[in-house]
C-alpha positions as CSV (number, residue, x, y, z in Angstrom):
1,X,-22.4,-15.4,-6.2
2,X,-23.0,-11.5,-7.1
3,X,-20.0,-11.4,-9.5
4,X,-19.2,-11.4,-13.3
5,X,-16.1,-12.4,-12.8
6,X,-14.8,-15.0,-15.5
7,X,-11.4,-15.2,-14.7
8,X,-8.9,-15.5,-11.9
9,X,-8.0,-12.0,-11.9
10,X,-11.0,-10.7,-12.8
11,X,-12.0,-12.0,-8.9
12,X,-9.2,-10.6,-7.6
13,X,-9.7,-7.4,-8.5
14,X,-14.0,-7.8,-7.2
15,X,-12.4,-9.3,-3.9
16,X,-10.0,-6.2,-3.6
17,X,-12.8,-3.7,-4.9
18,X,-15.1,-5.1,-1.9
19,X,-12.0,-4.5,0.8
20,X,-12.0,-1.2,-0.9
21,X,-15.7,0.0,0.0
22,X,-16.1,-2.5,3.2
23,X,-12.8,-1.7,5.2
24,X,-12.6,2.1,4.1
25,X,-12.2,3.2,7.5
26,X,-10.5,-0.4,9.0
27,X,-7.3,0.6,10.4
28,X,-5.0,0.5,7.3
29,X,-6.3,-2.5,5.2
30,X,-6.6,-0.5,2.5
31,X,-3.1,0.8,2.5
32,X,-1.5,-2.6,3.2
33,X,-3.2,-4.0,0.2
34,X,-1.9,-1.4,-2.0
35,X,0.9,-2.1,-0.7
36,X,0.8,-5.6,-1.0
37,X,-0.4,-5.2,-4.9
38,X,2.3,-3.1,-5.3
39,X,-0.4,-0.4,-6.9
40,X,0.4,2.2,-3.6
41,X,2.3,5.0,-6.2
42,X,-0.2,4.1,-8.9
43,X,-3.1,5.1,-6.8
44,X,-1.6,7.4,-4.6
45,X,0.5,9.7,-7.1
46,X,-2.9,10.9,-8.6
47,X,-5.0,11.8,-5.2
48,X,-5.0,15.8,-5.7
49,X,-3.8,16.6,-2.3
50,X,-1.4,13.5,-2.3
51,X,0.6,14.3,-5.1
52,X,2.1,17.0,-4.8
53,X,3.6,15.5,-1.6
54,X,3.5,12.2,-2.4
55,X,7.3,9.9,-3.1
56,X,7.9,6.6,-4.3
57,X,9.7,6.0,-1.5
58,X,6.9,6.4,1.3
59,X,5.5,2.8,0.5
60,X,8.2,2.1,2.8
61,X,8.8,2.9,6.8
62,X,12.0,4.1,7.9
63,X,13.3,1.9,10.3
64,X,13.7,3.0,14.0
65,X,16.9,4.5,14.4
66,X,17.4,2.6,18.1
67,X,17.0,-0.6,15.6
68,X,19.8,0.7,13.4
69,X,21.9,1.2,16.4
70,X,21.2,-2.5,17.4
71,X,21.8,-4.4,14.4
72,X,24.4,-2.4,12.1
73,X,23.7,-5.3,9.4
74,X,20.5,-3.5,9.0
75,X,20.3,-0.5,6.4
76,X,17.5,2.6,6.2
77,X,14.7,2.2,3.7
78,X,15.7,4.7,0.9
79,X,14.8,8.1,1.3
80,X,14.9,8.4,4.7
């Protein structure tokens, strides 16, 4: 009811602006919706002390190598 959104994006972007303030310190939401929006290297490339380290390829995990070793149909993430 406190919105201005008009549109369907336009409440998609309040709902994740609200998960943004409200679940700051939640146990990764916030990473697994940037994640999910696939805006992680938009947001995370201009951090100050996040880009300078900060690769395309980190959205990713690398996969347990033990896994690897159990189902050789599996491949590593890139860049690990």
């Amino acid at each position: 009811g406190n919105t201005t959104a008009v549109s369907q994006t336009d409440m998609v972007n309040a709902v994740l602006n609200e998960r943004r303030h409200e679940l700051f310190f939640e146990e990764g939401h916030r990473w697994f919706d940037l994640v999910r929006t696939n805006t992680a290297n938009a947001v995370l490339s201009v951090i100050p002390y996040k880009e300078v380290n900060w690769k395309p390829y980190m959205v990713l995990f690398p996969l347990d190598a033990q896994v690897l070793g159990k189902a050789p149909q599996l491949t590593q993430n890139p860049g690990y």
